[in-house]
TORKOL-4160 file (C-alpha; in steps of 0.2 Angstrom, whole numbers, padded with zeros to 4 digits, m for minus):
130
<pt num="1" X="0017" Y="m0158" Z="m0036"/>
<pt num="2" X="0013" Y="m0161" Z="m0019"/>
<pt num="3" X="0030" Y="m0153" Z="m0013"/>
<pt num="4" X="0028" Y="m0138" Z="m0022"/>
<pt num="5" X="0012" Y="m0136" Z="m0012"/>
<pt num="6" X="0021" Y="m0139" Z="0006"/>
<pt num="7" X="0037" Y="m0124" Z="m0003"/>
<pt num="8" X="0023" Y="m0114" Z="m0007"/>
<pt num="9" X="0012" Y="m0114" Z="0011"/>
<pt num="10" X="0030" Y="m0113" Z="0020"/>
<pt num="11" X="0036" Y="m0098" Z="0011"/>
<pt num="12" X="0020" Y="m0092" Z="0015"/>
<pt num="13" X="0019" Y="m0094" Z="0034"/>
<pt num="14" X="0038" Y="m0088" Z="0035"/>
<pt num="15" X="0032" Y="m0073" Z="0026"/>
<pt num="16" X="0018" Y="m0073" Z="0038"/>
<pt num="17" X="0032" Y="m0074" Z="0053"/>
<pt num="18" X="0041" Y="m0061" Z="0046"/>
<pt num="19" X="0027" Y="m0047" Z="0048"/>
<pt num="20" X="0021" Y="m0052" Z="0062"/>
<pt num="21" X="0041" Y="m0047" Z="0068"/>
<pt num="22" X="0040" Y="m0030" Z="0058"/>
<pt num="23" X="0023" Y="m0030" Z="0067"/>
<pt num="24" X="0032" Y="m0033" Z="0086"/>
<pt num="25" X="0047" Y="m0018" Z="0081"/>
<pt num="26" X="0034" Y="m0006" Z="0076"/>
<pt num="27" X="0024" Y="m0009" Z="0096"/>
<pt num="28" X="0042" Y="m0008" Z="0103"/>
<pt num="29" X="0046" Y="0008" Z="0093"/>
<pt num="30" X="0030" Y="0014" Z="0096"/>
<pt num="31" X="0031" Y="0011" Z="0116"/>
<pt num="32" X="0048" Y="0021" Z="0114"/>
<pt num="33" X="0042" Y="0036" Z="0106"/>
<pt num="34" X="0028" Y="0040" Z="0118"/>
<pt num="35" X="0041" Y="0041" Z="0131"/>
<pt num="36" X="0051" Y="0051" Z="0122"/>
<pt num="37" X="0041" Y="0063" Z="0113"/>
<pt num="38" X="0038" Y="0080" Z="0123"/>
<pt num="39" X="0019" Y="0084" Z="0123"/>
<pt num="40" X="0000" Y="0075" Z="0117"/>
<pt num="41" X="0001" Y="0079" Z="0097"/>
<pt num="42" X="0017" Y="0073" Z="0094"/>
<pt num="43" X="0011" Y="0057" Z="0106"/>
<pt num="44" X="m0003" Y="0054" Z="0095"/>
<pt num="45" X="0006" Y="0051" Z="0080"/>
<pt num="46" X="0016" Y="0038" Z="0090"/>
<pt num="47" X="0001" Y="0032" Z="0094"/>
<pt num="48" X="m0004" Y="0028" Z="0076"/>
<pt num="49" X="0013" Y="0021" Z="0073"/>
<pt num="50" X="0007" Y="0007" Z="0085"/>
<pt num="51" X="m0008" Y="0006" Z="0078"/>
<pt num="52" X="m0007" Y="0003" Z="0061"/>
<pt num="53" X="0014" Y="m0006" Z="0060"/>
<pt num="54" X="0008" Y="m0014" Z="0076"/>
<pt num="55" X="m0008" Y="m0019" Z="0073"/>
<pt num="56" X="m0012" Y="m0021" Z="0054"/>
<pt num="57" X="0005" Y="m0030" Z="0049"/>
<pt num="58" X="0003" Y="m0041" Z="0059"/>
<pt num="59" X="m0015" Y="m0047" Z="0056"/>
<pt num="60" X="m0011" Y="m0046" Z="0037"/>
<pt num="61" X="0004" Y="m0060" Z="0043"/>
<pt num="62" X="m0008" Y="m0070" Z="0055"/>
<pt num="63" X="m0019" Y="m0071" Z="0040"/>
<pt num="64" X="m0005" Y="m0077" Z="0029"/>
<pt num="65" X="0001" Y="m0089" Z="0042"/>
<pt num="66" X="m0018" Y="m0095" Z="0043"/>
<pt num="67" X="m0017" Y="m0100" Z="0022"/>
<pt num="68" X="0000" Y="m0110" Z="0024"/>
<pt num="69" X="m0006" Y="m0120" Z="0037"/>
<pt num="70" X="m0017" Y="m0134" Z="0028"/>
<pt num="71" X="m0019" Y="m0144" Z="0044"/>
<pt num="72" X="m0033" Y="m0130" Z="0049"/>
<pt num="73" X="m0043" Y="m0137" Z="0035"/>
<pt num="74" X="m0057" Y="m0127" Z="0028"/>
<pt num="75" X="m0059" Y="m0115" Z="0043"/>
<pt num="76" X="m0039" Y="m0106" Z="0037"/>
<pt num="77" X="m0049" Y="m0099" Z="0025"/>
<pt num="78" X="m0063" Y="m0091" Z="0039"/>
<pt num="79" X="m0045" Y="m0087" Z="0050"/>
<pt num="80" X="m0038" Y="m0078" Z="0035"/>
<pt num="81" X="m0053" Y="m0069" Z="0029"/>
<pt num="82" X="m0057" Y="m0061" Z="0047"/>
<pt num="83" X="m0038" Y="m0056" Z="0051"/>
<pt num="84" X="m0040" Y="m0047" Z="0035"/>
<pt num="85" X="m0055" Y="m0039" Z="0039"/>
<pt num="86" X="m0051" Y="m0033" Z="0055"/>
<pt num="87" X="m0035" Y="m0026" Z="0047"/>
<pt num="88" X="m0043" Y="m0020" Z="0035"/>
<pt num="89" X="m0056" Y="m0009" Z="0048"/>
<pt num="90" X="m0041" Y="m0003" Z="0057"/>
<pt num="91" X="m0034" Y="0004" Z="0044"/>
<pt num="92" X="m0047" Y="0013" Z="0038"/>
<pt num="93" X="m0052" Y="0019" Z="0058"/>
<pt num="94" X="m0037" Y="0020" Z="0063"/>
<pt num="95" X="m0031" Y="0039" Z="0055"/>
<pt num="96" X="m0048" Y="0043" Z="0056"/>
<pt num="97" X="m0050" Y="0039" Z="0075"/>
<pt num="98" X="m0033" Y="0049" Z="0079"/>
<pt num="99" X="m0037" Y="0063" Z="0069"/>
<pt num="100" X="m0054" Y="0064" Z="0079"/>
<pt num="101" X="m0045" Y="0064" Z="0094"/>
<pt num="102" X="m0032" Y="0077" Z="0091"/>
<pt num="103" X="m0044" Y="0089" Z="0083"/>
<pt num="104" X="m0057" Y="0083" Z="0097"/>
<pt num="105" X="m0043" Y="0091" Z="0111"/>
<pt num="106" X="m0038" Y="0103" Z="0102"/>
<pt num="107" X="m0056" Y="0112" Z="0101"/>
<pt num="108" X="m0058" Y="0108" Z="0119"/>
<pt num="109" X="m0040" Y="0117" Z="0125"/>
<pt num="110" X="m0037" Y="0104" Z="0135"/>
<pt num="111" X="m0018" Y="0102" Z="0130"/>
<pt num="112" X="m0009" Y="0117" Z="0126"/>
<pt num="113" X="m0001" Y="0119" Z="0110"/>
<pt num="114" X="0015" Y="0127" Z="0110"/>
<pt num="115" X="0028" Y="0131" Z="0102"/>
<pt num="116" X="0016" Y="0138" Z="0088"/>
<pt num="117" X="0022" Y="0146" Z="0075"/>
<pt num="118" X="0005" Y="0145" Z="0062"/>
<pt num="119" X="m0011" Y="0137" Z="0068"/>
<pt num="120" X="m0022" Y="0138" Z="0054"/>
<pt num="121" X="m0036" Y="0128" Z="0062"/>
<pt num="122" X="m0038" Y="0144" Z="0074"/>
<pt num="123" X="m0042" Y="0154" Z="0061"/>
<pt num="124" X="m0052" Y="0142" Z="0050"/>
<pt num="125" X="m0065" Y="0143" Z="0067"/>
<pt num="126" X="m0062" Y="0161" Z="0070"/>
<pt num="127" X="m0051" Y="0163" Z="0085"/>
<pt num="128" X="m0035" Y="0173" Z="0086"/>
<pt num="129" X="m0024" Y="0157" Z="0087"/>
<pt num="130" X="m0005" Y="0157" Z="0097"/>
């Protein structure tokens, strides 16, 4: 009984492990795309890229690595339940926070926003748009 415990909480914090990986390639990818991509809007969505695969994942990992270690004692469970939390509010702020932002500079014409082909969020304020 006891060994399928310790299979149990290893398989667990190697699960852990493995997001927090997936977690570390979505920054890197992340990093690589904001020096890539040409102007702010298409900058922003990289920008959420690393925000939630580079923030959330690996919370969600830290949290299971937090269960399968029983030497924490009782407080894994506090370590587990906050990484999860705080996963949780960034995934819920995080599409909300870039969304405020783009629509934020697009109102205030900071960046310019070409090519444009349609912009439909000209005419649903009543400008002429491109």
């Amino acid at each position: 009984m006891n060994m399928d415990v310790e299979l149990i909480n290893w398989i667990v914090i190697i699960i852990g492990q493995i997001l927090i990986t997936i977690g570390v390639f979505c920054d890197f990818v992340a990093a690589l795309l904001m020096i890539r991509f040409p102007n702010f809007y298409i900058r922003l969505h990289a920008l959420t890229i690393g925000s939630i695969g580079g923030a959330v994942v690996p919370a969600v990992g830290a949290a299971l690595i937090a269960i399968g270690s029983p030497f924490l004692g009782t407080f894994r469970w506090f370590l587990a339940g906050g990484a999860l939390v705080v996963a949780l509010f960034i995934f819920i702020l995080g599409g909300a926070g870039s969304h405020a932002i783009a629509r934020a500079t697009y109102r205030a014409k900071i960046v310019e926003y070409r090519p444009c082909y349609i912009d439909q969020l000209a005419e649903d304020i009543g400008e002429d748009g491109c």
